[in-house]
VMD Tcl script that draws the C-alpha trace (Angstrom):
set ca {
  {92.72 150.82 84.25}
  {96.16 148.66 85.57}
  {97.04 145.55 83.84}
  {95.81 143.14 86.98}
  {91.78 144.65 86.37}
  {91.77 144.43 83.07}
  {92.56 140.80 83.15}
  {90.25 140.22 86.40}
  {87.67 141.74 83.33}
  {88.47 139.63 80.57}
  {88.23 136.29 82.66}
  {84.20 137.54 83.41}
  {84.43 137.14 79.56}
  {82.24 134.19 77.90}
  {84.08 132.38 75.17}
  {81.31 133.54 73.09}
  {81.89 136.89 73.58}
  {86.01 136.60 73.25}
  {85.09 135.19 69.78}
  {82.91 137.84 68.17}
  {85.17 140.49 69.91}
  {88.56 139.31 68.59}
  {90.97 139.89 65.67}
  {93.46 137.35 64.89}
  {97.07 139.16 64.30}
  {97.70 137.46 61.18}
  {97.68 137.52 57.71}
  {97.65 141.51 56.32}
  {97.31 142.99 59.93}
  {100.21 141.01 60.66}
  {102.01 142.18 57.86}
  {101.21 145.92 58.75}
  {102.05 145.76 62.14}
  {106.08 144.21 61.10}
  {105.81 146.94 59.17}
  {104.99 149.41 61.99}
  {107.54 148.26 64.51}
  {110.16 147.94 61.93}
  {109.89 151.96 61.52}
  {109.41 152.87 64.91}
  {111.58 153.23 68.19}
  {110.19 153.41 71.62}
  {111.46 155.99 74.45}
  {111.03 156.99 77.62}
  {112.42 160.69 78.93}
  {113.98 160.08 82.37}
  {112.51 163.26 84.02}
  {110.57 163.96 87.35}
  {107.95 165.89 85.45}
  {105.93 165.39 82.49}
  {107.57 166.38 79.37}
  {105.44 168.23 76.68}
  {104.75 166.41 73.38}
  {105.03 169.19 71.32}
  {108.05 170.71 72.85}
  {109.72 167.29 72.50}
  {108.91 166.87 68.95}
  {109.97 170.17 67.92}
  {113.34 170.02 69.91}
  {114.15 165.94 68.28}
  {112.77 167.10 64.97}
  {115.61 169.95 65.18}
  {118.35 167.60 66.23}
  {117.64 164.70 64.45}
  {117.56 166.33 60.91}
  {115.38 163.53 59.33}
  {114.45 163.84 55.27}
  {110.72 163.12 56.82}
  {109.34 164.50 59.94}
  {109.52 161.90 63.00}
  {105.74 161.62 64.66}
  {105.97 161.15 68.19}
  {103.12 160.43 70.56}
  {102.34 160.60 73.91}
  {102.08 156.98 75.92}
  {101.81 158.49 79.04}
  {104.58 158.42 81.78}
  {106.63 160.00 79.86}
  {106.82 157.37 77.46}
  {106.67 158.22 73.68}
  {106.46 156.15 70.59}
  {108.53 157.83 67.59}
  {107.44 156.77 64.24}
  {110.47 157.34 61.40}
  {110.05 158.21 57.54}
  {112.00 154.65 56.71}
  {114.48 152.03 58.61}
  {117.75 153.57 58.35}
  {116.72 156.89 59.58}
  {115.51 154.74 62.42}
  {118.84 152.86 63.06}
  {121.31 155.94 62.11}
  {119.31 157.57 65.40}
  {119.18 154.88 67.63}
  {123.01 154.74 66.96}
  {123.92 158.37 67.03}
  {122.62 158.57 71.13}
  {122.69 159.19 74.04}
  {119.88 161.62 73.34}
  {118.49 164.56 76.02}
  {115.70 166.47 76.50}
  {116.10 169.50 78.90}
  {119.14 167.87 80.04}
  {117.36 164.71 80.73}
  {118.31 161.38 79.21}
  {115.99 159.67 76.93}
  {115.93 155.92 76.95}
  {115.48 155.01 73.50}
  {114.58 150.90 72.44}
  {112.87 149.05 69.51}
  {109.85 147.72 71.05}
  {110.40 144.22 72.29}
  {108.38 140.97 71.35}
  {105.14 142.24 70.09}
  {105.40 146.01 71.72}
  {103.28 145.67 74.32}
  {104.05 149.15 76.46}
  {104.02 147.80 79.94}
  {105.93 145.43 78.97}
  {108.95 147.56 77.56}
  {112.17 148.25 80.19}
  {114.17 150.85 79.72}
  {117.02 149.75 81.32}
  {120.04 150.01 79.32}
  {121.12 153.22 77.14}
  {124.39 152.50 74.60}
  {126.61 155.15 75.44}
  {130.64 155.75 74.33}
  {132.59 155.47 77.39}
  {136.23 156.52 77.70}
  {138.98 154.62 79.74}
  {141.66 156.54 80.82}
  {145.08 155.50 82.75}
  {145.08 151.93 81.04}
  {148.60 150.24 81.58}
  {150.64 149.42 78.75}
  {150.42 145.53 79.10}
  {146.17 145.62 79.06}
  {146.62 148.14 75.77}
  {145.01 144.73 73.67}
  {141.51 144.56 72.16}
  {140.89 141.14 73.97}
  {141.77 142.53 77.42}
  {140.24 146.30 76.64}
  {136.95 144.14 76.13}
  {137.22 142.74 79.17}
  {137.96 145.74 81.52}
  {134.77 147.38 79.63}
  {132.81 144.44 80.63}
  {132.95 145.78 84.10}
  {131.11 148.88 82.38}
  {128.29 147.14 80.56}
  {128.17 145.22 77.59}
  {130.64 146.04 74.79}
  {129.61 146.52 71.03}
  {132.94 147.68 70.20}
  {135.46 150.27 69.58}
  {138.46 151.40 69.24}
  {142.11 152.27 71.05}
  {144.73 155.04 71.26}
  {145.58 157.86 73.45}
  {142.35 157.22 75.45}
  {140.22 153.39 74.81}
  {137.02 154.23 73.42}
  {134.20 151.79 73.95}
  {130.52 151.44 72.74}
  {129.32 150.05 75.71}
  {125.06 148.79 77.08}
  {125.39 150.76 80.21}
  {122.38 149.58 82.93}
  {121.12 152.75 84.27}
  {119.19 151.04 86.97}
  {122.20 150.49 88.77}
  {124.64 153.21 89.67}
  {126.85 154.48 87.01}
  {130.43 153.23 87.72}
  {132.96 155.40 88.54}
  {136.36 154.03 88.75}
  {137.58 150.35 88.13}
  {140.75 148.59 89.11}
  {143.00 146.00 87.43}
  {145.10 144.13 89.70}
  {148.36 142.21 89.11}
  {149.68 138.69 90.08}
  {151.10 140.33 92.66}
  {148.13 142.00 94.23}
  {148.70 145.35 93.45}
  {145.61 147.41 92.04}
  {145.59 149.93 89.88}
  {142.66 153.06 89.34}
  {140.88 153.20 86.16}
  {139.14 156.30 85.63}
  {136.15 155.99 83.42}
  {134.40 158.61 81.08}
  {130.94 159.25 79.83}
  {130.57 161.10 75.99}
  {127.07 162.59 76.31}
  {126.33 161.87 80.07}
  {124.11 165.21 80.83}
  {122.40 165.81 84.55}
  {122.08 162.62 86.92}
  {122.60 162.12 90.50}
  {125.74 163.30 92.57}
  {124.59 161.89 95.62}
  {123.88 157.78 94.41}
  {125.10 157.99 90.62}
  {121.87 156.96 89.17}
  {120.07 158.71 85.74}
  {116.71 160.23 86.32}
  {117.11 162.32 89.17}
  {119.25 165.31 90.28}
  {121.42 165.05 93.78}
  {118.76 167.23 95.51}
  {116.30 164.85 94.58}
  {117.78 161.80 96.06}
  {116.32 159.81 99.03}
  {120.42 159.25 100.03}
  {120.96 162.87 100.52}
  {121.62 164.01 103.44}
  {122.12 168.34 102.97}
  {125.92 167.67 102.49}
  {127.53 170.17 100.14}
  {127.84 169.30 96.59}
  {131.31 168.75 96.34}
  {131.49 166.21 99.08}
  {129.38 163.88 96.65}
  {130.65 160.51 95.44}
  {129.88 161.85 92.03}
  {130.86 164.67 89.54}
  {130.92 166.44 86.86}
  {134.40 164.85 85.84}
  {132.22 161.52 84.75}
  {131.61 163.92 81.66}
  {133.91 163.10 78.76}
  {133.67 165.47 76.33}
  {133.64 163.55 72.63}
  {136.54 164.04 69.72}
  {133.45 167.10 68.16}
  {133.64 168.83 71.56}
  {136.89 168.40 72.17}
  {138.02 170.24 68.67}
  {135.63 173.19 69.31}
  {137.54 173.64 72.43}
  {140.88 173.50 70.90}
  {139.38 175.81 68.70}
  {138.60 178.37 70.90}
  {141.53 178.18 72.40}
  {143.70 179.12 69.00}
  {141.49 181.97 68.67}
  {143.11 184.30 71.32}
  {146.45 185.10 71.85}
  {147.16 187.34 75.23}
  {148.63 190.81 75.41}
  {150.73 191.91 78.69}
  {148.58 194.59 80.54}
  {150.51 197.95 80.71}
  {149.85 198.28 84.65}
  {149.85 195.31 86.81}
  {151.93 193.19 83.66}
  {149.06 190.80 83.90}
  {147.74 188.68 80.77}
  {144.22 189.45 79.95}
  {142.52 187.59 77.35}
  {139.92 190.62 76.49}
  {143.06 192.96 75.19}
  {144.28 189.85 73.43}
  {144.40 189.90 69.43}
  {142.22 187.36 67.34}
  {144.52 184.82 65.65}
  {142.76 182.04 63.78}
  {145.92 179.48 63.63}
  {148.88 178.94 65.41}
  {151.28 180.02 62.37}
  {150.04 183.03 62.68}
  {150.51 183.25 66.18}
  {153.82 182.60 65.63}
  {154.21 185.25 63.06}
  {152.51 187.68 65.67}
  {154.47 186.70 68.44}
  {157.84 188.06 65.90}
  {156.61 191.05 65.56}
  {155.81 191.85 68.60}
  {158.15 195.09 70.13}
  {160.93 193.61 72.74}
  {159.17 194.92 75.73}
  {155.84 192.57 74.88}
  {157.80 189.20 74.15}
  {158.01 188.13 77.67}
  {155.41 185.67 77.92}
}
mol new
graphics top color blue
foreach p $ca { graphics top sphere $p radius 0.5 }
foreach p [lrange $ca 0 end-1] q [lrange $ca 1 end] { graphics top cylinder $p $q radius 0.2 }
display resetview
């Protein structure tokens, strides 16, 4: 039963009936239900198909790491209502997203007003968003604020090699892409902006909840003629060190045959000292790299 019915219903109601058929959210119940939304968060899993409750629950319950299980049930629509041990487990999650499930985003929100479900949007995900190519004379906090205004809403954040920002991103709208700052002068210049934690959305239009192929804008072009990409993925400061990582792990050894470099004859070195060291003794005829 919609919304619009079950009002048509309730206005057949006598105001007899209303009376012996209501209870007054006050008092204890009132208490108890403060107490209920205080511990809760409300989310909805941006996918085309219906999610599983238990697979959800046992994939969040795995991430998350909570002292106490999180409950989650099923709203339907593939909206869910996750119910936390205590308050800060509640805020250190809603803080620690963007959160996926089978690569799809999940909106997550502490019910608004009195947490009535068709009345909750889920609009606006908080994600950290990277500006790259910022010139020297807009490297301030006042006027970083103000070119991630153009992303979303800014909570805060921080600057250096690359301006991190906290920003409320509206996923209704398409994600943005590239900004411009433009002088007295009139000369613009590209901003290329970054998304930590951005997993699957759409090529084709840029929006969350949908892949390319699923888009009403596509047309059967091939996927790298998109407006979109994969390089709106930032990778964070965690994924970035695994990667450096991985990287110090190897060092190459000159095939015998062709004199090419491959990376499966290389030999394991776990820091760059003792690359160096390796490197020294190393014959002459294997130095030439």
């Amino acid at each position: 039963m919609d919304t619009e019915e079950l009002i048509r219903r309730c206005e057949s109601i006598s105001l007899e009936e209303a009376e012996e058929n209501k209870l007054s959210f006050k008092g204890r119940v009132k208490e108890r239900g403060a107490q209920i939304a205080a511990g809760c968060l409300i989310g909805k899993v941006l996918h085309t198909r219906n999610v599983s409750t238990e697979g959800l629950r046992a994939a969040l319950n795995q991430v998350w790491q909570t002292k106490k299980e999180v409950k989650i049930e099923n709203l339907g629509d593939n909206i869910f209502i996750f119910k936390f041990g205590n308050e800060m487990e509640k805020k250190r999650i809603l803080a620690g997203g963007p959160w996926h499930f089978n690569q799809a985003l999940i909106v997550l929100k502490e019910p608004d007003r009195i947490g009535e479900i068709t009345a909750q949007l889920f609009t606006h995900v908080s994600f950290w968003v990277q500006i790259k190519n910022v010139l020297i004379m807009c490297m301030d906090e006042e006027i970083c604020t103000e070119i991630g205004k153009l992303v979303g809403k800014v909570a805060g954040g921080c600057m250096g090699q690359i301006i991190r920002m906290r920003i409320s991103v509206d996923i209704s709208q398409p994600l943005k892409k590239i900004l411009f700052i433009e002088t007295e002068e009139g000369r613009k210049f590209p901003v290329a902006v970054e998304f930590e934690k951005l997993q699957d959305f759409c090529y084709c239009c840029g929006c969350l909840g949908h892949s390319y192929k699923e888009c009403s804008k596509y047309k059967g072009q091939p996927k790298k003629e998109l407006d979109y990409g994969p390089w709106l993925k930032a990778m964070n400061w965690v994924e970035r060190a695994k990667q450096n990582r991985s990287k110090e792990k190897w060092i190459p050894r000159m095939n015998k045959e062709d004199g090419v470099k491959s990376q499966e004859e290389g030999q394991k070195i776990v820091s760059p000292w003792q690359r160096t060291k390796a490197l020294l003794s190393e014959p002459e005829s294997l130095k030439r790299y």
